[in-house]
C-alpha positions in Angstrom: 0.0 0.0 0.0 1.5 3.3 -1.0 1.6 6.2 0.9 -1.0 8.1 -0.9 -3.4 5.1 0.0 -2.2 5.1 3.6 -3.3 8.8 4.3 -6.2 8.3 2.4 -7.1 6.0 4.9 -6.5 7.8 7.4 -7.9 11.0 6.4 -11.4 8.8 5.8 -11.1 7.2 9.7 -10.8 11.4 10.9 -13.8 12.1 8.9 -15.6 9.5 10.2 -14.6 9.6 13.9 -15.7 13.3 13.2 -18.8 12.8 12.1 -19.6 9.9 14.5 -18.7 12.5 17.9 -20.7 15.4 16.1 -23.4 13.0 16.0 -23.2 11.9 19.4 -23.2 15.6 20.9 -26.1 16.5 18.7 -27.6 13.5 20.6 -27.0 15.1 23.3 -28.4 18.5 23.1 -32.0 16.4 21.4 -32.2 14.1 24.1 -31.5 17.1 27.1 -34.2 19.0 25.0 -36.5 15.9 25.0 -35.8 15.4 28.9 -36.4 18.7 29.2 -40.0 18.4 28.0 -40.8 15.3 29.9 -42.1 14.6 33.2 -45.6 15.7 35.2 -45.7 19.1 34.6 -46.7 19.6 31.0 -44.0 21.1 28.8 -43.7 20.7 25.0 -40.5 20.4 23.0 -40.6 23.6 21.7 -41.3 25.2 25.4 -38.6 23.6 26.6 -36.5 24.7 23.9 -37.5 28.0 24.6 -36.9 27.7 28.0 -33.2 26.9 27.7 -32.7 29.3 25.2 -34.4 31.8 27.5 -31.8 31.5 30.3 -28.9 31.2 27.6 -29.4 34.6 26.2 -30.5 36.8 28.2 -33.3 39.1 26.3 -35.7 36.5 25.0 -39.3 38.0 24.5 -40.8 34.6 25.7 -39.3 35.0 29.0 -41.2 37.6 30.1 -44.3 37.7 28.0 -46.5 35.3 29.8 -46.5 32.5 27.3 -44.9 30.2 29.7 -45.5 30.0 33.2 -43.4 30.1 36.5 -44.3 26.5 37.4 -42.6 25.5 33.3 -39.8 27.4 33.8 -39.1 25.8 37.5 -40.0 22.0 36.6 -37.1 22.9 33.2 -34.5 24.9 34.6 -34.0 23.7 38.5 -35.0 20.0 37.8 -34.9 18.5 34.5 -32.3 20.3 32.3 -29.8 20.1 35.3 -30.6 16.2 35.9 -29.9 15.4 32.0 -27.1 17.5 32.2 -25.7 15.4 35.5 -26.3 11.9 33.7 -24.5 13.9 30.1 -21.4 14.4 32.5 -21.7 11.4 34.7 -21.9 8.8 31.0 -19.0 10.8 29.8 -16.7 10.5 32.4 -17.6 6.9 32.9 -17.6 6.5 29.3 -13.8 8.2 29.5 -12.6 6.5 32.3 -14.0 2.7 30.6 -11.6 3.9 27.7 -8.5 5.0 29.8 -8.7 1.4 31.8 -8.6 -0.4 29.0 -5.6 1.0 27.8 -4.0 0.6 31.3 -4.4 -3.2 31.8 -4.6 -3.7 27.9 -7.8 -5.0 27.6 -11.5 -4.3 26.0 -13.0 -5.7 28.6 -12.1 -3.6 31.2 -13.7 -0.9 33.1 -13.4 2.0 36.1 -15.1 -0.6 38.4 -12.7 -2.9 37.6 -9.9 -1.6 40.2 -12.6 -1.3 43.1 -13.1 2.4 43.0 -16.8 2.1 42.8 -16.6 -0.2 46.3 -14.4 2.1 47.6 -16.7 5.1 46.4 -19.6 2.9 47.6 -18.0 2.0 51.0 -17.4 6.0 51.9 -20.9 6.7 51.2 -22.5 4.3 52.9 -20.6 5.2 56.1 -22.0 8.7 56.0 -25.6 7.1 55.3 -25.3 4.3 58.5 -22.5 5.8 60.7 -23.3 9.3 60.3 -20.7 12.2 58.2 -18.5 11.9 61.8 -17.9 8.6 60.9 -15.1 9.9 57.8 -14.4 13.5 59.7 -17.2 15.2 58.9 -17.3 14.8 55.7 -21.0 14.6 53.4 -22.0 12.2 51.0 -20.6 13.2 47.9 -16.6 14.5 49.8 -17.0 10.6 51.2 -17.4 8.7 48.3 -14.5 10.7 46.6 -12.5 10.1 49.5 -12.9 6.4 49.4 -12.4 5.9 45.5 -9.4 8.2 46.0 -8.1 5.6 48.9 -8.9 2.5 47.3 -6.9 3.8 43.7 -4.2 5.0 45.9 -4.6 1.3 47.5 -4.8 -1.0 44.8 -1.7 1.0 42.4 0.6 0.2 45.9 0.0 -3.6 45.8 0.2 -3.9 42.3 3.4 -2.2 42.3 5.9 -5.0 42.9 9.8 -4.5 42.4 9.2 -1.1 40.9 6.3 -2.5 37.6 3.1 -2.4 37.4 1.9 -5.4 35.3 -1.8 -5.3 34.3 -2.8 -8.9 35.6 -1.5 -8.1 38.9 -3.6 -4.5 38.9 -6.6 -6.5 37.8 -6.1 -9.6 40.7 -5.5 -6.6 43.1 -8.8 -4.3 42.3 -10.9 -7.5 42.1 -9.8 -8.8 45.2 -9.6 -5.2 47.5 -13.4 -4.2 45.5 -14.5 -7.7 46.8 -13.5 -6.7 50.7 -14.8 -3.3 50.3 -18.0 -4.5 48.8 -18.4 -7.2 52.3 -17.7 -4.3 54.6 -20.3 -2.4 52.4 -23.5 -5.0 52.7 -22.1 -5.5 56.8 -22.8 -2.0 57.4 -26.4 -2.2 55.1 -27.2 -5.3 57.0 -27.0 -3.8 60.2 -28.3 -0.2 59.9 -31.7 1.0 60.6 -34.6 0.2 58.3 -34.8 3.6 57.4 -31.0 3.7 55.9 -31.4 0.6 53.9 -33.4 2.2 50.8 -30.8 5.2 50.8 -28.2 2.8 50.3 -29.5 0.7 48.2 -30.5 3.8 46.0 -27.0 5.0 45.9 -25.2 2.1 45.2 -27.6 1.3 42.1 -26.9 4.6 41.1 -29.5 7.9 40.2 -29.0 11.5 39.5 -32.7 12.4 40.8 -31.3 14.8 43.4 -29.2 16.6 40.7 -28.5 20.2 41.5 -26.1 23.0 39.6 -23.3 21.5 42.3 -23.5 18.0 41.0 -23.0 19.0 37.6 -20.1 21.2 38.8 -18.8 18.5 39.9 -19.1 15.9 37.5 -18.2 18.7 34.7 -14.8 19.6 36.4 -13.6 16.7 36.6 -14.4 15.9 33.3 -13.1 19.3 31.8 -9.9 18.5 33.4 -9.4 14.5 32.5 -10.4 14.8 28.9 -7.9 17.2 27.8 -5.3 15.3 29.8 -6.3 11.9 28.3 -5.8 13.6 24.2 -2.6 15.2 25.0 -2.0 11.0 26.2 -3.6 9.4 23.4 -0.3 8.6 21.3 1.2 7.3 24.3 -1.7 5.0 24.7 -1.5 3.3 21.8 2.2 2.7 22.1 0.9 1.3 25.2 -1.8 -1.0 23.9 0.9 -2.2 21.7 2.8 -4.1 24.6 5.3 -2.2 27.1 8.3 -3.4 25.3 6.9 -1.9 22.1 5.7 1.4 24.2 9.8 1.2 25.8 11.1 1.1 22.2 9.1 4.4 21.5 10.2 6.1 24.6 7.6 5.8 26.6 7.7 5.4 30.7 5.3 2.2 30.1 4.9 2.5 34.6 4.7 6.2 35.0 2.0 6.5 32.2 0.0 3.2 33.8 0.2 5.3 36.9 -0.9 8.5 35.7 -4.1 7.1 33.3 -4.8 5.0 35.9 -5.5 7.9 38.8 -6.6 10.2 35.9 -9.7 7.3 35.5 -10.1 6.7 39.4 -10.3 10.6 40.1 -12.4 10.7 37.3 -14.7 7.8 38.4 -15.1 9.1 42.1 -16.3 11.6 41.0 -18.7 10.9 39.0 -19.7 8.6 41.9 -20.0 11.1 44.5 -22.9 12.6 42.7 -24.9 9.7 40.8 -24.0 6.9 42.5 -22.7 3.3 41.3 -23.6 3.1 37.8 -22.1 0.3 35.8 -21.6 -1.4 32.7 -21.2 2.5 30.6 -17.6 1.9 30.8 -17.6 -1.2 29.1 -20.1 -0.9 26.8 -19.5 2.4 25.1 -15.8 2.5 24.7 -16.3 -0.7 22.5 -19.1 0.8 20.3 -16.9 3.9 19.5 -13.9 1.1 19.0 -16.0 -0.6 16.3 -17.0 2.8 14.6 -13.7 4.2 14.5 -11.3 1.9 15.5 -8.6 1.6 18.3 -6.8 5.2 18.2 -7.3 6.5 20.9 -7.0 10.3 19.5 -10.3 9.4 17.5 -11.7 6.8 19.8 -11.9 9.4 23.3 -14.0 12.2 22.1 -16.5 9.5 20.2 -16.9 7.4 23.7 -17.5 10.8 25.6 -20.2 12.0 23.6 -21.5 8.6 22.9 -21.7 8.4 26.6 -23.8 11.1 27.7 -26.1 10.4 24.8 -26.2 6.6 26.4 -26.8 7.8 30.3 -28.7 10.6 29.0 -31.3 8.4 27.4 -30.8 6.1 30.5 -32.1 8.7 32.6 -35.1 9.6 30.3 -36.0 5.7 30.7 -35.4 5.3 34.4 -38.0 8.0 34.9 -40.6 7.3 32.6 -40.4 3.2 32.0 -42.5 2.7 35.8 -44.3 6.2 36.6 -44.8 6.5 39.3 -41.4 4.7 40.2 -38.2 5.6 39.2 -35.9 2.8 38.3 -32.2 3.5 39.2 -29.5 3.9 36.3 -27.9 1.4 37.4 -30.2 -1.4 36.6 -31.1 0.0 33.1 -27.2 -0.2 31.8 -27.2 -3.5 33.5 -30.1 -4.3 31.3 -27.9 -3.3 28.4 -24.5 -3.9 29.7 -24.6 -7.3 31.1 -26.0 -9.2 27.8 -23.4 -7.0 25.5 -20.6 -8.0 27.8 -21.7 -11.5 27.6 -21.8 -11.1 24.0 -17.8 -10.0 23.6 -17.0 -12.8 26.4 -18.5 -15.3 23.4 -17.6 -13.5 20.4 -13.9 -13.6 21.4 -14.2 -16.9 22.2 -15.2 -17.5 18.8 -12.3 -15.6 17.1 -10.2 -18.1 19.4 -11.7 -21.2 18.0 -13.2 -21.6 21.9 -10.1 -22.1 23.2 -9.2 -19.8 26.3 -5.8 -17.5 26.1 
């Protein structure tokens, strides 16, 4: 292949991984809109359009002629837009941190959970819910979660390190086996709360952005706005890594330091995300693989598709989990279970396929 044909190529994957992240963010903005229409208080799609155009830019006749009441304008702007815009931030940094871990341990199969940082995050909440915030130093909900998927990164990195390397199956063994001990300490403390507690938990660790507030998204879009641009600036290091660390040495590359850094970039990134919406799983597996298959493995094309395609995912989640059983609201995180779990079991078989069934 010459190399006309080869930049060709290449020029066609930008186009297309182009087109597929402009697609997923116009996805986004629909499906906030569409959000933003839905729920008890009647508001139609071009109301809420309105509405969020209205506190955009300032000046809008609509706001102030009459044609749309107080009662729209609260149910809009302090519920629903700021919700949709919570689960937007919360499936993109999930969505970004599923793509950074599997480029750490090598892997399509990976994701944040992997390590333990949602049992950690999981473990830190449930303290303050059961114990009480003077239970982690008077810390709230969200600061305790953090704090605990903070630790258990911090945690898992240190025994996997062993004579100065970090290999990828060790990291793995290690987040299974601490996210196992943190997940017992976390159903002893649900076991033997108060009655009362036991739904708060259960809430959390299942995952919800139904108490979403202007903070959350702060939150959630920090962390974000500061791990994306980190992870491109990465993203030709990554692939060197994906290629094997003696590859990623050839290149110049610090194969350990870089497994370090992506992998606290994804755990601050996941606690997060946590600390506001709870345990939600499965986004980080599922939706780095889609944007894999549409655009392939680099990772300069493959991160902004799997962030957009993410919040359009949780986005769309959230819609679901609040209109699939009015009056009750099913938590996120048994909706991407719904989808996750049979996809995942679907890559477990199809790569067993490509292996002829045997196991490598």
């Amino acid at each position: 292949m010459s190399a006309t044909d080869v930049s060709r190529l290449l020029r066609r994957a930008d186009r297309r991984a182009a087109v597929a992240t402009g697609g997923g963010l116009v996805a986004v903005v629909v499906l906030v809109v569409v959000s933003a229409a839905t729920g008890t208080v009647p508001v139609t799609l071009g109301e809420a359009a309105r509405l969020c155009l209205g506190h955009l830019v300032p000046g809008m006749p609509w706001m102030s002629d009459g044609s749309l009441t107080p009662l729209q304008d609260q149910a809009v702007w302090q519920f629903r837009v700021p919700r949709a815009l919570l689960a937007a931030c919360a499936g993109a940094g999930l969505a970004l941190a599923g793509a950074l871990m599997q480029a750490v341990v090598r892997n399509p199969l990976a994701e944040p959970y992997v390590l333990g940082v949602s049992a950690g995050a999981g473990l830190g909440a449930v303290l303050v819910i059961t114990l009480g915030s003077t239970a982690v130093g008077g810390l709230g909900l969200g600061a305790a979660a953090f704090l605990g998927a903070t630790l258990t990164s911090a945690l898992v990195a240190s025994l996997a390190r062993l004579h100065g390397t970090v290999a990828p199956t060790r990291m793995i063994l290690c987040g299974v086996a601490v996210g196992s001990l943190l997940s017992a300490l976390t159903s002893y403390l649900t076991l033997t709360t108060d009655a009362q507690n036991v739904v708060s938990v259960l809430f959390f660790l299942l995952g919800s952005v139904s108490a979403a507030d202007l903070g959350a998204v702060g939150v959630a879009g920090a962390a974000l706005a500061v791990a994306l641009p980190v992870s491109l600036l990465l993203a030709g290091r990554m692939d060197a890594l994906v290629a094997g660390d003696e590859a990623a040495t050839a290149l110049g590359v610090d194969v350990d330091r870089l497994r370090l850094v992506l992998m606290l970039v994804a755990s601050l990134l996941t606690g997060a995300v946590v600390s506001v919406s709870g345990g939600i799983g499965f986004v980080g597996l599922v939706v780095p693989h889609v944007a894999r298959i549409l655009v392939g493995g680099r990772h300069r094309r493959l991160i902004p598709v799997a962030v957009a395609g993410g919040a359009a995912f949780l986005v769309l989640a959230d819609l679901l989990a609040r209109t699939a059983a009015v009056p009750t609201e099913v938590p996120l995180g048994i909706l991407t279970a719904v989808v996750g779990a049979p996809f995942f079991l679907w890559l477990v078989r199809r790569d067993a396929a490509s292996t002829g069934g045997v196991d490598r």
